[in-house]
Every structure is written in structure tokens, then in C-alpha cells.
C-alpha positions as YAML, in Angstrom:
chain: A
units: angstrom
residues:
- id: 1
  name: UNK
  ca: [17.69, 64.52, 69.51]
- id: 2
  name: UNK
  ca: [15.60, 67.14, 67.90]
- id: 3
  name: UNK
  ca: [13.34, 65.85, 65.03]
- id: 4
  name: UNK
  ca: [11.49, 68.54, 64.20]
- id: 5
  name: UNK
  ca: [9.84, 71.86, 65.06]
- id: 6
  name: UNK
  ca: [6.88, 74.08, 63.89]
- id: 7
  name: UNK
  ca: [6.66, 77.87, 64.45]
- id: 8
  name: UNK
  ca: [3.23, 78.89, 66.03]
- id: 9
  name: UNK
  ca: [2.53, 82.53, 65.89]
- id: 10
  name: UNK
  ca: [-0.42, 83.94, 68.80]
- id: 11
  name: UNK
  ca: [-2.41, 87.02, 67.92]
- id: 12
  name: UNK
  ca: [-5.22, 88.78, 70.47]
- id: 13
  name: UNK
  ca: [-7.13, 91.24, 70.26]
- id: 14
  name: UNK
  ca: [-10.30, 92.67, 72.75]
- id: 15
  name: UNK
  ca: [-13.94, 94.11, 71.35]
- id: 16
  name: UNK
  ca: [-14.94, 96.91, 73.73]
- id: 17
  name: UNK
  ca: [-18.37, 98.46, 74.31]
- id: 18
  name: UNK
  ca: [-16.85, 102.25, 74.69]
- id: 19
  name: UNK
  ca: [-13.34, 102.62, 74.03]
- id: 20
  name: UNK
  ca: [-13.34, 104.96, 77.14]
- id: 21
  name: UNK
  ca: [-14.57, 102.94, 79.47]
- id: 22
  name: UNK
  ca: [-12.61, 99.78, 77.97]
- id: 23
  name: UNK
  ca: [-15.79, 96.97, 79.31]
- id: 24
  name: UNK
  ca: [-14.80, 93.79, 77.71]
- id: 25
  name: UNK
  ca: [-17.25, 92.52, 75.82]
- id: 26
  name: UNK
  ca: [-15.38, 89.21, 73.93]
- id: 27
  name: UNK
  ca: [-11.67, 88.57, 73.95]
- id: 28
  name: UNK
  ca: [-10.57, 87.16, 70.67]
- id: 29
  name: UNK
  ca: [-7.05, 84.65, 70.23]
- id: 30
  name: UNK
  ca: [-5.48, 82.63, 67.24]
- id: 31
  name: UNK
  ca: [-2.76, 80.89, 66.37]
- id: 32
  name: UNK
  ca: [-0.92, 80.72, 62.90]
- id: 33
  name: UNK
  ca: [0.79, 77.93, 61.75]
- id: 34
  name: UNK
  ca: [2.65, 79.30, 58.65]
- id: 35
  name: UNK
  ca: [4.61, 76.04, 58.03]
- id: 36
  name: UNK
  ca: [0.95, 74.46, 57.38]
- id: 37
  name: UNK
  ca: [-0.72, 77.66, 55.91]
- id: 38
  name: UNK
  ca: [-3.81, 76.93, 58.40]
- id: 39
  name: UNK
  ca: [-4.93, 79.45, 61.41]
- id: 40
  name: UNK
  ca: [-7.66, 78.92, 64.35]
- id: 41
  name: UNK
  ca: [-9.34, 81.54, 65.66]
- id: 42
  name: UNK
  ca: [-11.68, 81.45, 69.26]
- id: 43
  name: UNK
  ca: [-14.41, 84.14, 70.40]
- id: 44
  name: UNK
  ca: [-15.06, 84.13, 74.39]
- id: 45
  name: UNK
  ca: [-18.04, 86.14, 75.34]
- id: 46
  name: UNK
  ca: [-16.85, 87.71, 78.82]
- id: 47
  name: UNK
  ca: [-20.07, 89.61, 79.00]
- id: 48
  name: UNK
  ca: [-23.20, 88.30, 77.53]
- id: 49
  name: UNK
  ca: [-25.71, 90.76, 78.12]
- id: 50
  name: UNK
  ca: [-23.43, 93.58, 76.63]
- id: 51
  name: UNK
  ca: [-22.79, 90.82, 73.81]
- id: 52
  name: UNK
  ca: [-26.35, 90.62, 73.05]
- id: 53
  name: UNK
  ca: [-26.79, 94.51, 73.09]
- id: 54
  name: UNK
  ca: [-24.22, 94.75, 70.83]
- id: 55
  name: UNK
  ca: [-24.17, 91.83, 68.77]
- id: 56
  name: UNK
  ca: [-23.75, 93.21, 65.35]
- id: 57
  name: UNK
  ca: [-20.85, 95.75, 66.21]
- id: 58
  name: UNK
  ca: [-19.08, 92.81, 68.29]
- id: 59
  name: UNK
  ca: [-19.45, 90.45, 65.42]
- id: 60
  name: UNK
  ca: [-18.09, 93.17, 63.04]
- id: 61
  name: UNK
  ca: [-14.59, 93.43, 65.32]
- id: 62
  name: UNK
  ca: [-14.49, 89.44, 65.48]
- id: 63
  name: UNK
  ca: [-15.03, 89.61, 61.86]
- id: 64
  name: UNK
  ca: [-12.25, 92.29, 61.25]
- id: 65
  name: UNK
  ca: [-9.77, 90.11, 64.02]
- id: 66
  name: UNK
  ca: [-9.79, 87.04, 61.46]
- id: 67
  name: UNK
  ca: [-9.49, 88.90, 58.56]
- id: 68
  name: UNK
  ca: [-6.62, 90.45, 60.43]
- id: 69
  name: UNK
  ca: [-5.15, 87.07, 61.15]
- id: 70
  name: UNK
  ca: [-5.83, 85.59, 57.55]
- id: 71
  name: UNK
  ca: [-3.95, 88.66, 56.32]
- id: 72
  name: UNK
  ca: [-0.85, 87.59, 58.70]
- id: 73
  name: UNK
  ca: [-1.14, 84.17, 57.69]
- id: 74
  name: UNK
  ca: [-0.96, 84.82, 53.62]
- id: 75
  name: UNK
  ca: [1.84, 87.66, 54.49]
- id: 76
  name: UNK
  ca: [4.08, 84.53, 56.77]
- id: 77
  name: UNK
  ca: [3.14, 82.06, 54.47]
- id: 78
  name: UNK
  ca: [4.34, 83.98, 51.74]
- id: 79
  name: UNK
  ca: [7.64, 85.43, 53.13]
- id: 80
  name: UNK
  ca: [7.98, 81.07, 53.22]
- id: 81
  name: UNK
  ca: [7.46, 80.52, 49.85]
- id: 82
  name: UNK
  ca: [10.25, 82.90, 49.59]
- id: 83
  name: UNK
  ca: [7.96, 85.50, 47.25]
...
């Protein structure tokens, strides 16, 4: 017997040192839980000495990947309220 369910959404995204060479710098993940109007979000460092050489523009794309995912989150939770 089924009880209940929750739908779970999964975003990712990648911040890059040079877009032409593609080094991964910190991959980013969340998960969106529109039913509960709540998201997580998780930075992993894959390389900390390019982290450190780049902090500020690194921060700046982790900063831009949860605004990205709040945006999702009002925009499902909304589509919810039926509005």
C-alpha cells in the first residue's frame, strides 16, 4: 500500500577555471522539495589550490547556482499553489 510520496527535483551545475580548458574547480548539487517549499544546496571543492586562486569568482558561480535553485524552487512551488 502506498501512503504517500514527495517529488524531489536534483539540479547541478560545475564552476570552471577557463571555460576552454573545462578544470573543475567545485561541483555544485541540490535538491528541491517543492511539496515543502525548502531546497539544500552542497559545494565540493575538487581542486583546492585552483579554489583558493580563485576564490572570489568560484564563490560568485556558487552564489549564482543557489540563486538559480531558489528561483526553481519559488517557480515549482508556485505552479503548486496553483498561481
Amino acid at each position: 500500500m502506498f501512503a504517500k510520496g514527495a517529488k524531489k527535483i536534483s539540479m547541478s551545475g560545475i564552476s570552471t577555471v577557463n571555460i576552454n580548458t573545462g578544470i573543475p574547480v567545485m561541483y555544485m548539487t541540490a535538491t528541491i522539495s517543492p511539496s515543502e517549499n525548502r531546497f539544500d544546496t552542497n559545494g565540493s571543492v575538487q581542486n583546492q589550490e585552483l579554489y583558493n586562486l580563485h576564490y572570489e569568482e568560484v564563490e560568485k558561480d556558487y552564489s549564482e547556482f543557489r540563486k538559480w535553485v531558489k528561483e526553481e524552487r519559488d517557480r515549482l512551488s508556485d505552479e503548486l499553489k496553483g498561481e
